[in-house]
N, C-alpha and C positions, 0 to 999 in steps of 0.2 A: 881443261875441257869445258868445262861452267861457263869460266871467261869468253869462250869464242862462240858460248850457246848464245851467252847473252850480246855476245856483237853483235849476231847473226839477228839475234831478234832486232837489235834497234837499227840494223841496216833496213830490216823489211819494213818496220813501222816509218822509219824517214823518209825509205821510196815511196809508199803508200801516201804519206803526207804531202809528200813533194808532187804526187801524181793527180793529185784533189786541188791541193792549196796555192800552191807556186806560182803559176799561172794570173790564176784569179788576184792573186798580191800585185805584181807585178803591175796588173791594169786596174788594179786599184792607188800603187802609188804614184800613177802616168810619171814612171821615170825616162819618158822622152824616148826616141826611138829605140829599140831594141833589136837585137839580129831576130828573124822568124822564129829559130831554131826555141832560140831560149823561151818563145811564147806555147811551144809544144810541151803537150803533156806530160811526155816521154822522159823527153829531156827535165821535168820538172822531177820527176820522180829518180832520175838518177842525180840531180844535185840535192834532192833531200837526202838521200841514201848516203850521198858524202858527208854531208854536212851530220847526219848523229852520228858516221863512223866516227869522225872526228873528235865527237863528244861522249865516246865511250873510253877514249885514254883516259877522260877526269872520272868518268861515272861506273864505271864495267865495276872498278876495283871495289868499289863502295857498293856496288848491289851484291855483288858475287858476296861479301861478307856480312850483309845482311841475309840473304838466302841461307849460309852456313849457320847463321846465328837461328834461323827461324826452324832451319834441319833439325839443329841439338835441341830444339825445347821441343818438337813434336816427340824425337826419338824419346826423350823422360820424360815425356808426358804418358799419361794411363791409356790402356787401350782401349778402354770406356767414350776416354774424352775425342780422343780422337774421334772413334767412328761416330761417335753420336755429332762432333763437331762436323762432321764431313757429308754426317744426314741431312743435318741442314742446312747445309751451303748447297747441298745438290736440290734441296726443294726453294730455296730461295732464288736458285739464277733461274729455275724451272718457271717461277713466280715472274722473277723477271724479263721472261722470254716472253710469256703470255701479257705482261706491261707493254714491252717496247712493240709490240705489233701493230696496235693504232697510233702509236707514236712515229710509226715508221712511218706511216701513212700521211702524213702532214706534210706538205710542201716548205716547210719554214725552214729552212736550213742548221739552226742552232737546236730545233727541236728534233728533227730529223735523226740528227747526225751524236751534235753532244750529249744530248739528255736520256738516249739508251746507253750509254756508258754509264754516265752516273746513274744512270739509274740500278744498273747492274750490280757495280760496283756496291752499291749502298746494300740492296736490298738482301746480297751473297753475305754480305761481311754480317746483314741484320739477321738471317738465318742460319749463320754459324757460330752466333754468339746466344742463338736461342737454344741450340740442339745442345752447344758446348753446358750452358750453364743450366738447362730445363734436366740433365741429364740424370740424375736423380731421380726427381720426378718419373719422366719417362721408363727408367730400370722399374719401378715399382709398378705402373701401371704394367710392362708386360710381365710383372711377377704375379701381381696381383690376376691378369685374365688367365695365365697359365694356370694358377691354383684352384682359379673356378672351372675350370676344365676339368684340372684333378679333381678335387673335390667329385664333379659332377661324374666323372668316372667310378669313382671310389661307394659314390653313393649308389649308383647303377649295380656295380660291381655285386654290393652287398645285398639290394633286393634281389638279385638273378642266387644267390646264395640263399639267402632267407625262403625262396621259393621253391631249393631242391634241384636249380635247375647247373648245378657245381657238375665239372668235367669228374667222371669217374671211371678212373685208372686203374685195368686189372691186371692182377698180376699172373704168372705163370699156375699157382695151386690155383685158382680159383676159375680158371678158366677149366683144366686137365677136371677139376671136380663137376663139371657139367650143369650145377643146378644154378650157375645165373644164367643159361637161358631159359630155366622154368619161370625162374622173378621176373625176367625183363617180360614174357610172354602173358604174366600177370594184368604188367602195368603199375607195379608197385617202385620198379627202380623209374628215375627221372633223367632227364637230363641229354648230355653224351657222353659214351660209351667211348673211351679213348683204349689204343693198345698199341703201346710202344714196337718200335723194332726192333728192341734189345730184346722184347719177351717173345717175341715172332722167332727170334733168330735163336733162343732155349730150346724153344717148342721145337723148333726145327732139329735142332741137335739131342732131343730128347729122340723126337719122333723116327732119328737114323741111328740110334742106338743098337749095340749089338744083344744088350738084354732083351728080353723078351717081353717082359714086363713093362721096360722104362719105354720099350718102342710103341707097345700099347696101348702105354699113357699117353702118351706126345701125339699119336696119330689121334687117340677120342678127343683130345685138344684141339685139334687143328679142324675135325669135324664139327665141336661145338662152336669155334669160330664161324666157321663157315655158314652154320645152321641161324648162328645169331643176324649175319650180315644180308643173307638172304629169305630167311621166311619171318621172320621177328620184326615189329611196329615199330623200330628202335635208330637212332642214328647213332651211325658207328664208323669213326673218325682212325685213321693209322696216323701217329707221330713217327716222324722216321727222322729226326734228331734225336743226337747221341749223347754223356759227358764223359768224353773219353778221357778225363784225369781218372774216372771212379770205374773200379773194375766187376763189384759186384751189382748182380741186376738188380737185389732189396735195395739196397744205398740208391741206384738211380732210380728207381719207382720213387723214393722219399724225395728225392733232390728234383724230379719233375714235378711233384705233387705240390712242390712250395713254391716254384717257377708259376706253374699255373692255377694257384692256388685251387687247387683239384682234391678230391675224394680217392683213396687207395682204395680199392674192393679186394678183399682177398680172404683166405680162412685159415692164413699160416699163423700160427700162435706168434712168434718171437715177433714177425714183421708187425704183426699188430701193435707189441707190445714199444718196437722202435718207433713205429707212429706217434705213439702216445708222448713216448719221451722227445721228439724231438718235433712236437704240434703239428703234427700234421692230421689232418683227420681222414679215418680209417671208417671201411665197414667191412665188418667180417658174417661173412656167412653163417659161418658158426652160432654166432651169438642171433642171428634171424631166426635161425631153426632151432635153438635153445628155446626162443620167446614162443615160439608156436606149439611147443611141445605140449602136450597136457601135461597138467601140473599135478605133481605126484609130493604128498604131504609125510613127515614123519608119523610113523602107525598105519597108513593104509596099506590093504590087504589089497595083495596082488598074487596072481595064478601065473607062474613062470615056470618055464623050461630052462635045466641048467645043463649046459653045453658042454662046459670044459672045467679043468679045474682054474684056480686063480694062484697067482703069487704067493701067497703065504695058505701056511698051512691051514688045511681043512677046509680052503677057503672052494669058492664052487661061481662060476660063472655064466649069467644068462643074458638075453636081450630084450628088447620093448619091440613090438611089432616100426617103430622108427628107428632103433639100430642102437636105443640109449641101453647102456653097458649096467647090468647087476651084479654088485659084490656078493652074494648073500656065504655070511661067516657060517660053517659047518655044511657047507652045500655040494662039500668035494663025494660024500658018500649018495649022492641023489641025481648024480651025472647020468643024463638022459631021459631025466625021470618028470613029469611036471608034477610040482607042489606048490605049496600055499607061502607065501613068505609075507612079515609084517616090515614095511621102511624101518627104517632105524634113523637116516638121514641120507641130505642131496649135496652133492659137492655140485656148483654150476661157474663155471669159467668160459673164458672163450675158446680151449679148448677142445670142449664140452662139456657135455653133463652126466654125472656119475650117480648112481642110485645104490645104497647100503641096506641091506637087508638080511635078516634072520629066519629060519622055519618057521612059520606058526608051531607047530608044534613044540620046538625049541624054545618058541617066546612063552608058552602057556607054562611050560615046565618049569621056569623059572619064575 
């Protein structure tokens, strides 16, 4: 098949030849009269066409295994070399196109005609031996603008971080617990406000529960959504990409949060504590409303009402006008009653915060 490509072409280039040159030979070598015929064009261009058929018995076999020979060193050659070789033979004959157009323009015949070939020829082969061997080179220069790119990204990236201005990602508790739309109403949280559809689609399954409670829940959920995306200063983003390998919604809250390097918001103690171990960073409600609490010292004298009894014996239990939880030891006998209690000590985690306390009077006794 090769073989009768390559006839075909030198049929076409010896008519072409024969259809320019023939002719003009002819009366140039005044070989004395000639029939008409053979002084036509036509006729020229069909005895050149003979005459290189004829000469592709010797030459066809000789190209065709030099073309097989040039096949197998492109095919092991690198794919590097190639394309970068193939870059610039395409800006070289491009080079060369924009050469031969005032060369075309000459009336000269040898300038005309031969010298945009060679010129072609030269200039392809000079731009395929710049791409092939600059190739190095060139790999590095686009490695080197890509990385100022990155870099330049990377640097971006981290002032938009540095600023607060980090996507924060809330989870199911911390929405159903209502008080970020009190913060975001603040102006204290930054940023945007992203909410996945895996936690949309909890809320949703919370919120059609047959409990009573959990439907409750789900539904003050869905209103504290609502309330943030419509009366709140705040931009608020819905991700509705899924990782459907991962089947729990805390895993995909962590596994988007490193995606986009994003801020978790939420007040679940464990998911917090999953953040931490696996870097992500978290903000928990919890520990905002811990920092705002008054702060309550071991030995201060506080006036509490005790509610219920507690876990261990004798134990008695009250509240802070903020909802912070009293142990006070011997307080099960004082249920209902308000007295005087001295701290003893604060347990604070994320949570919450735990206050220990004893009677004043119990403390004086002793």
């Amino acid at each position: 098949m090769l073989k009768r490509i390559v006839q075909l072409f030198f049929v076409l280039v010896g008519g072409t030849l024969g259809f320019i040159f023939i002719p003009e030979l002819i009366h140039i070598l005044n070989l004395g009269e000639m029939p008409v015929w053979i002084m036509n064009s036509y006729a020229g261009a069909v005895i050149g066409a003979i005459i290189f058929f004829f000469a592709t018995f010797w030459l066809a076999d000789y190209i065709v295994n030099v073309m097989k020979l040039l096949e197998e060193a492109i095919v092991r050659a690198p794919v590097t070399d190639v394309l970068f070789g193939t870059m610039g033979l395409i800006v070289g004959l491009i080079v060369a196109y924009l050469i031969g157009i005032p060369l075309n323009a000459i009336n000269i015949p040898i300038v005309s005609t031969v010298l945009p070939i060679f010129v072609t020829i030269f200039v392809g082969y000079f731009g395929f031996q710049i791409g092939f061997k600059k190739r190095d080179e060139l790999i590095n220069l686009f490695t080197l603008t890509r990385n100022l790119g990155k870099k330049k990204e990377d640097e971006d990236e981290e002032v938009d971080v540095k600023k607060g201005k980090q996507l924060k990602i809330l989870d199911t508790s911390v929405i159903i617990d209502g008080r970020i739309a009190d913060i975001c109403k603040t102006g204290f949280l930054e940023g945007t406000l992203v909410i996945p559809e895996f936690v949309l689609e909890e809320l949703q399954h919370i919120a059609d529960s047959s409990d009573v409670l959990k439907r409750n829940r789900g539904r003050r959920g869905l209103d504290i959504l609502n309330k943030i995306q419509k009366e709140l200063p705040i931009n608020v983003e819905i991700y509705d990409g899924d990782f459907e390998e991962i089947s729990e919604v805390d895993s995909k809250l962590v596994k988007l949060a490193k995606v986009s390097l994003g801020m978790v918001v939420t007040n679940d103690f464990n998911l917090n504590k999953v953040c931490e171990l696996q870097g992500v960073s978290v903000l928990n409600i919890n520990d905002l409303a811990n920092a705002v609490k008054p702060v309550v010292l071991p030995g201060e004298e506080l006036k509490v009402q005790v509610i219920k009894d507690g876990k261990e014996q004798h134990q008695g239990v009250a509240y802070l006008d903020d909802g912070t939880m009293i142990v006070v030891e011997g307080g099960r006998d004082s249920i209902g009653k308000h007295i005087d209690v001295v701290v003893t000590s604060v347990l604070q985690t994320s949570a919450g915060r735990m206050i220990f306390a004893k009677p004043k009077l119990l403390e004086k006794a002793q």
